[in-house]
C-alpha positions, -999 to +999 in steps of 0.1 A: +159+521-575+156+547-545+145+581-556+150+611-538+118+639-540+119+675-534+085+688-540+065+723-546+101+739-544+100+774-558+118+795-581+112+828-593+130+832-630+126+852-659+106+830-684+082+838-712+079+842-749+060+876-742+072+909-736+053+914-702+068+884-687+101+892-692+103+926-675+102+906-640+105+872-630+077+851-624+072+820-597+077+788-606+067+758-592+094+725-592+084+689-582+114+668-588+123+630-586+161+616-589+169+582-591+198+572-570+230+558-592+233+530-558+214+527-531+247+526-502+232+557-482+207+541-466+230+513-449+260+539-447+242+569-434+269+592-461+260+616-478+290+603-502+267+574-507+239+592-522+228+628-541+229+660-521+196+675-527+215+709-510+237+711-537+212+702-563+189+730-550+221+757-549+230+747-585+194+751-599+186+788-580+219+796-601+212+784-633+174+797-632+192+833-624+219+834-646+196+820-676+163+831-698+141+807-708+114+809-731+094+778-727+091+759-695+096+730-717+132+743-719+141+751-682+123+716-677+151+703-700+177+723-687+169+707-647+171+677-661+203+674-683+220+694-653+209+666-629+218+638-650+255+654-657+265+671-631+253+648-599+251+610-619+220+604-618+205+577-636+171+591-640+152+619-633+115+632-635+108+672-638+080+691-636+077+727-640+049+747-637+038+786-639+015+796-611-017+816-620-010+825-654-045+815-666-080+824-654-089+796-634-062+772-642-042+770-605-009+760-625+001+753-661+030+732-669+057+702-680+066+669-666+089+653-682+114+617-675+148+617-689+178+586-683+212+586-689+223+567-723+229+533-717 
C-alpha cells in the first residue's frame, strides 16, 4: 500500500474541556498517514490517480474552525472518519497533539489507526 504523509502540519482550533481553553484557540500539532485506495499515480503522474493532500488540508482547516472539540481524542476521530469518507481512503493514521500544555512535556497527545469496513 502507498501512503501519503503530511507531517507537523498545524492548526490552531478551539479545544478543551476547561473554561480557559476555550476563550481562544490553541495550536495543534497534526502528523497524518493515508493509505492510497490504488497505487495508479505513480505510473500515471494524475492526481485522479491518487488523494489530493490540498484538498484534504482545505477540508480539515474548515472542519477544525467550524467545530469545538473537547478532547483531542475526538478531533483525532473526526480527521479520521472525514478522511476515510470523504476522500476513499482505505486507512489512515492520526495523530493530534497540544503543544506546551504541560510543564516540561514538549506535546501531549493521540495517535490513532482507523480502516474502512471490509
Amino acid at each position: 500500500m502507498d501512503i501519503i504523509f503530511l507531517d507537523e502540519i498545524k492548526l490552531d482550533i478551539v479545544i478543551g474541556i476547561y473554561d480557559w481553553e476555550r476563550k481562544a484557540p490553541q495550536t495543534v500539532q497534526l502528523d497524518i498517514e493515508i493509505g492510497l485506495p490504488h497505487s495508479r499515480a505513480g505510473q500515471s503522474d494524475d492526481v485522479a490517480d491518487t488523494i489530493d493532500y490540498g484538498t484534504v488540508m482545505v477540508r480539515l482547516r474548515e472542519t477544525a474552525t467550524t467545530h469545538h472539540f473537547n478532547l483531542v481524542e475526538a478531533f483525532a476521530e473526526h480527521a479520521a472518519n472525514l478522511i476515510l469518507d470523504e476522500f476513499g481512503a482505505p486507512w489512515v493514521k492520526v495523530s493530534v497533539a497540544k503543544l506546551g500544555m504541560l510543564r516540561g512535556v514538549k506535546r501531549l497527545g493521540i495517535r490513532i489507526e482507523r480502516s474502512r469496513p471490509a
